[in-house]
C-alpha positions as CSV (number, residue, x, y, z in Angstrom):
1,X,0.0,0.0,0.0
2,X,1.5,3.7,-0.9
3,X,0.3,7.3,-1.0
4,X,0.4,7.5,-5.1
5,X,-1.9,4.5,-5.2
6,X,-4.3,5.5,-2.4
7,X,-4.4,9.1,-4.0
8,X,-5.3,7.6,-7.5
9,X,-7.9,5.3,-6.1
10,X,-9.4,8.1,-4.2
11,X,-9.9,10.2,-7.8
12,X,-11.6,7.3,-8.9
13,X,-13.9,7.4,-5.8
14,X,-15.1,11.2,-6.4
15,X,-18.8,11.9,-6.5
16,X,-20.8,15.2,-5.4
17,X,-22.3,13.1,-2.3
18,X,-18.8,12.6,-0.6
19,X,-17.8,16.9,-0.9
20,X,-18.9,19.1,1.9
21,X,-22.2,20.2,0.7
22,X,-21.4,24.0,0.5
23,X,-18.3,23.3,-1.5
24,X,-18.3,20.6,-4.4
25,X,-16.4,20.2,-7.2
26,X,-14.1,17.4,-7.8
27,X,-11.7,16.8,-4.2
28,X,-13.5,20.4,-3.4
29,X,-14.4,20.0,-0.1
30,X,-13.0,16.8,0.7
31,X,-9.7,17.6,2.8
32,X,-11.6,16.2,6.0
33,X,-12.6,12.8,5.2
34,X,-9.4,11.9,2.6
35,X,-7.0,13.1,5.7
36,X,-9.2,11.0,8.0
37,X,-8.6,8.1,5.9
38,X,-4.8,8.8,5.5
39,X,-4.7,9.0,9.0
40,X,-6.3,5.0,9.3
41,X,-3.6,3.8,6.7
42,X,-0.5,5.8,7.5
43,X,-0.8,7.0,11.0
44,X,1.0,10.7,12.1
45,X,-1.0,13.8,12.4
46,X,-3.8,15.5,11.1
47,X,-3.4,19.2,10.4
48,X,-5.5,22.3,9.7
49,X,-4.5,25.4,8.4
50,X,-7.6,28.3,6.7
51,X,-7.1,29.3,3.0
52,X,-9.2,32.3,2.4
53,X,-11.1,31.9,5.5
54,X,-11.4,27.9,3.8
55,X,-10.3,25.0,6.0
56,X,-8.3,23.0,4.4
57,X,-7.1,19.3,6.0
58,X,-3.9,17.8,5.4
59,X,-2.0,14.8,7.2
60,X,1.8,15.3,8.6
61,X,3.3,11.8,8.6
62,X,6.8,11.0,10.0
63,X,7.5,15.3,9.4
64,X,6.5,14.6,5.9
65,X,3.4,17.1,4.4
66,X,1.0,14.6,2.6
67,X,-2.2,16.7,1.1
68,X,-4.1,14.8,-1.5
69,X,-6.7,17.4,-2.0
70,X,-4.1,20.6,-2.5
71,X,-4.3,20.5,-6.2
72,X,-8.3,22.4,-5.7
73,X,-6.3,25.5,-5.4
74,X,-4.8,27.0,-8.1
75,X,-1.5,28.5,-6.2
76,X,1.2,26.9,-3.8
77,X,-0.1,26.4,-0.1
78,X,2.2,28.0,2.7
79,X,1.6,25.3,5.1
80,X,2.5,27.5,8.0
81,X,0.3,28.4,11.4
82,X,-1.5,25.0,10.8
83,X,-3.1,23.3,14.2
84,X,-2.8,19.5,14.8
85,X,-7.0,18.4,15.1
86,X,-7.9,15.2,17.4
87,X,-9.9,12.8,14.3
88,X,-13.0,13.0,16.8
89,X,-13.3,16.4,16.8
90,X,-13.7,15.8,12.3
91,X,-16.3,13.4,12.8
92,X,-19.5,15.0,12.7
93,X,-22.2,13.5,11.9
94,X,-22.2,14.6,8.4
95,X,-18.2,14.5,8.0
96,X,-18.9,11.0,9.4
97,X,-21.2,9.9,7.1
98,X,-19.4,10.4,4.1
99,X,-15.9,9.5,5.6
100,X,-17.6,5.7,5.5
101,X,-19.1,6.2,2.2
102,X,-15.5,7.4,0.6
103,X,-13.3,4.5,2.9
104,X,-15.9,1.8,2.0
105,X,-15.3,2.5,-2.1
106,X,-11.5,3.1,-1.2
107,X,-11.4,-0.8,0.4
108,X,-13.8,-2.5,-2.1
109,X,-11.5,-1.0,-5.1
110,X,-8.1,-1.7,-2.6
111,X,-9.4,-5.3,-2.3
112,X,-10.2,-5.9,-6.0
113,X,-6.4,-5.0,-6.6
114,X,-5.5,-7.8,-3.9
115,X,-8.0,-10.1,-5.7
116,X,-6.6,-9.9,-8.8
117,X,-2.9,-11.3,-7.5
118,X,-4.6,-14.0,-6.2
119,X,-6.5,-15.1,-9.7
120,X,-3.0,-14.2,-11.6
121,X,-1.1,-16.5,-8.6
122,X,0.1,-20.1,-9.3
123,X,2.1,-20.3,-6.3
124,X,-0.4,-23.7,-5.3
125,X,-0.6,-24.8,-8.8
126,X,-2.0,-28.5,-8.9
127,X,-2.2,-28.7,-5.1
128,X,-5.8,-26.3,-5.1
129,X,-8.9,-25.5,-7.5
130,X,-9.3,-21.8,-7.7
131,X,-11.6,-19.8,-6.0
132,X,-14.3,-19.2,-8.1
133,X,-15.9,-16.1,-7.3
134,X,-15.6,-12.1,-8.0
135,X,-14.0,-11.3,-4.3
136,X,-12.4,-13.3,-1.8
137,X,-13.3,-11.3,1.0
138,X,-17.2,-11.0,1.9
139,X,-17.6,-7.4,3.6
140,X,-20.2,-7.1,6.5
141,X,-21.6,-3.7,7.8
142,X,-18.8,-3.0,9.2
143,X,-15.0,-3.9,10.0
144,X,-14.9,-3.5,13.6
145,X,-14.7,-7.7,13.5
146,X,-13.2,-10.0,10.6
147,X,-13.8,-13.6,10.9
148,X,-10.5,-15.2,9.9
149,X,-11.5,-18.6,8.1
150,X,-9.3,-22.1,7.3
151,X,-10.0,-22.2,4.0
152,X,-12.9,-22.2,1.4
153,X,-15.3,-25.4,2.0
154,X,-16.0,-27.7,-0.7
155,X,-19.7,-26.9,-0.7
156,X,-19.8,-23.4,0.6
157,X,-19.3,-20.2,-0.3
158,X,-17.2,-21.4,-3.4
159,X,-20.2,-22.9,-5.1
160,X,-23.2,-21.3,-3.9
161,X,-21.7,-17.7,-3.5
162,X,-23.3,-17.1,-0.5
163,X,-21.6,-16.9,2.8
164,X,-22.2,-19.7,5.6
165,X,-24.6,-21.3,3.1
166,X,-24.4,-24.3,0.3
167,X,-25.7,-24.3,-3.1
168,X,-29.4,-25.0,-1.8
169,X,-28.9,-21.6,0.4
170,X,-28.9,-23.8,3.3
171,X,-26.5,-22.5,6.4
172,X,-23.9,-24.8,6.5
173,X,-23.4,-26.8,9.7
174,X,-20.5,-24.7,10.6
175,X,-22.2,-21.2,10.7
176,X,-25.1,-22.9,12.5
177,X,-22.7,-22.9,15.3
178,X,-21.1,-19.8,14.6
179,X,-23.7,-18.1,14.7
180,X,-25.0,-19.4,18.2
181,X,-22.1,-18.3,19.4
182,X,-22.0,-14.6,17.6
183,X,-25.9,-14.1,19.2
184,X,-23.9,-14.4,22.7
185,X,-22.6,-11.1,21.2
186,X,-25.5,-10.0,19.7
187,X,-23.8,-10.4,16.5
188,X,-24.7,-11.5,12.8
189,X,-22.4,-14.0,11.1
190,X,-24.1,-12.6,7.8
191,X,-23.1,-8.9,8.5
192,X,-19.2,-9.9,10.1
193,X,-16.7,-9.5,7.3
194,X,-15.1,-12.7,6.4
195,X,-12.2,-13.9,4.8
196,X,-10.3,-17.4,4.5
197,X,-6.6,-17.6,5.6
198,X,-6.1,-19.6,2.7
199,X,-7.9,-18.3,-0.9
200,X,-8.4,-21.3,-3.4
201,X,-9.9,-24.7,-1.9
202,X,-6.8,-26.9,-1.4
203,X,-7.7,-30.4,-3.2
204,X,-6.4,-32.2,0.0
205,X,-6.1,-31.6,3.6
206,X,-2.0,-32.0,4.0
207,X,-1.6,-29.0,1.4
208,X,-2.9,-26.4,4.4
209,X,0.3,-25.8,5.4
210,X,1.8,-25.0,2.4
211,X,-1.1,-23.3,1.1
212,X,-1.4,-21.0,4.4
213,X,2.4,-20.1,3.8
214,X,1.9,-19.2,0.3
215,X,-1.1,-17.4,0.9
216,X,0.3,-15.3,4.2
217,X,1.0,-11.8,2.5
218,X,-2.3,-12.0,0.3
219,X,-4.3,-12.6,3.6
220,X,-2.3,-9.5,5.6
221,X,-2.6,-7.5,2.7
222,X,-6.3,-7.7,2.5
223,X,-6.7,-7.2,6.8
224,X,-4.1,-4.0,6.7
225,X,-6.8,-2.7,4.1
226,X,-9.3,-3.8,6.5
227,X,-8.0,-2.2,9.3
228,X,-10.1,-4.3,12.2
229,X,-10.9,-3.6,15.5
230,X,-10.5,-7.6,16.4
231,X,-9.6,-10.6,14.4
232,X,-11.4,-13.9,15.5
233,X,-9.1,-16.7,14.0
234,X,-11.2,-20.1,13.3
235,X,-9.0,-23.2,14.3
236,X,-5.4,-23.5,13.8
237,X,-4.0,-22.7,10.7
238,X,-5.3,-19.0,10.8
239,X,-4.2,-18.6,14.3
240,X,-0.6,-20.0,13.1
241,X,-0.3,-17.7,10.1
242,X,-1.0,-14.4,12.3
243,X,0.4,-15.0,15.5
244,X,4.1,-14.1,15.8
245,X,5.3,-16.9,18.2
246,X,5.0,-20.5,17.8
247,X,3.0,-22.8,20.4
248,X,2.7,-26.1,21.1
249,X,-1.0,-27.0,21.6
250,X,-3.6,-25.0,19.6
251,X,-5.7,-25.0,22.9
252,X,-3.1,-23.2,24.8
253,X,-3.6,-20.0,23.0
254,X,-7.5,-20.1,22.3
255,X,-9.1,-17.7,23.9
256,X,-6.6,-15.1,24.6
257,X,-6.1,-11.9,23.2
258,X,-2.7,-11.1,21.3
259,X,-1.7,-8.2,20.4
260,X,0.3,-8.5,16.9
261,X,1.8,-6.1,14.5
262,X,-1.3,-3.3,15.8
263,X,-3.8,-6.1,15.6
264,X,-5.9,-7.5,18.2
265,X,-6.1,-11.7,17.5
266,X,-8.7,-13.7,19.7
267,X,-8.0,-17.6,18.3
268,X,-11.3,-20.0,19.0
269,X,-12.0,-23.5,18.4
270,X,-13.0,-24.0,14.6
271,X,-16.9,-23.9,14.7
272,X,-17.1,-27.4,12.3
273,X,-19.6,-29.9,14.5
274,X,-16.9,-32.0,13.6
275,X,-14.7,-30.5,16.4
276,X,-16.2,-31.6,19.9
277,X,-15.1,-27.6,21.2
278,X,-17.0,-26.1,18.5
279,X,-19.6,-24.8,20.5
280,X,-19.1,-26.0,23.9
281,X,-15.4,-25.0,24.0
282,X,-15.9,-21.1,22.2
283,X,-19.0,-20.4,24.6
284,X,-16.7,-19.2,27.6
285,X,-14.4,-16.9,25.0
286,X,-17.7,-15.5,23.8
287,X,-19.0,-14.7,27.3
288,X,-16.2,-12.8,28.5
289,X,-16.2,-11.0,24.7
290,X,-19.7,-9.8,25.4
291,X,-18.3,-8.3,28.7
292,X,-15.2,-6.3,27.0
């Protein structure tokens, strides 16, 4: 991810709806919610300085002056007598509103990019069938939780193109459980965003490890665009790929919080009826999540 592609993408985003409503006109009026979302992807400061009696956003980012909107005004900004403005104070109502409209196109476009490595990739060649499908990440309403899955199911998403579901639109035995467990939260498996730690459907079990290793950046690509609140891993191989130590037992690290790389991991049992923990085993982890 880098500032020329996010600034290119974000053209690409423009409509009248995002601009503040008294000024429109194309990245008119759009300083706040593009420094906002600078802010989420690169970190430092946001900054405000007035241009005739304008506000005008920009980010400051390791003493480096990154404006994407600058080129609305016809002259060269003197960035000077600028104040450095807590993101909370931005995000009224209205700023709010279309801050979510613009990031949502930003990560739907930033995932498509990801996607399209992983149709071009032949890294498994032989070992997986391809994931079928126009994305391999199924956004919810929101990103606050991603559900980090094993890999693609035979008979699941793959083929029916529906989340949690086969190809008679039945929920599949796995998000039955799931979703007992998500109502302990008050939670909808259908609205959680959801991606698999591996992205094609490996043609036999023993190719998970290799698969999960060749699929590691793709996978932390697609959560840095994502930018989550908390990552529920399901079962071990996407607990493996994210977590930054190695463990002995699986079951000495589910349930726990890690904090890894700016990411908050919570592993659980995989939700499969196959696995006797799947529901009994995840319902204390879910208790003490509705609590936090």
């Amino acid at each position: 991810m880098n500032i020329e592609n996010i600034q290119r993408l974000l053209l690409n985003c423009y409509s009248k709806d995002l601009c503040y409503p008294k000024v429109q006109g194309q990245c008119f009026g759009m300083s706040a919610i593009i420094s906002l979302i600078i802010n989420d992807y690169f970190g430092g400061d946001i900054c405000l300085i007035y241009i005739d009696e304008i506000s005008h956003y920009f980010n400051m980012v390791e003493n480096k002056i990154i404006d994407l909107t600058s080129n609305q005004f016809d002259y060269k900004i003197e960035y000077k007598n600028y104040q450095i403005i807590d993101r909370e104070n931005i995000l009224t109502d209205d700023t709010a509103n279309r801050y979510s409209a613009l990031k949502l196109r930003l990560i739907k476009m930033l995932l498509k990019q990801v996607d399209e490595k992983v149709y071009s990739c032949n890294s498994c060649n032989k070992l997986v069938d391809k994931f079928p499908n126009d994305a391999t990440v199924f956004l919810g309403k929101n990103n606050d939780i991603v559900l980090v899955g094993e890999a693609p199911a035979n008979n699941g998403w793959r083929k029916s193109h529906k989340l949690w579901c086969d190809t008679n639109g039945k929920v599949l035995p796995s998000g039955v459980v799931l979703q007992k467990l998500f109502d302990i939260i008050d939670k909808d498996i259908f609205k959680t965003t959801f991606l698999e730690s591996v992205k094609c459907y490996p043609l036999e079990r023993k190719n998970l490890k290799i698969c999960s290793s060749n699929c590691k950046n793709i996978m932390l690509e697609q959560l840095k665009i994502l930018d989550p609140k908390l990552i529920i891993t399901l079962g071990e191989f996407p607990t493996r790929n994210l977590l930054n130590f190695k463990f002995d037992k699986f079951s000495d690290v589910v349930g726990n919080i890690y904090e890894v790389n700016g990411y908050k991991i919570l592993p659980i049992y995989h939700p499969s009826p196959i696995s006797p923990k799947s529901y009994k085993g995840n319902v204390p982890i879910f208790e003490k999540l509705k609590d936090m």
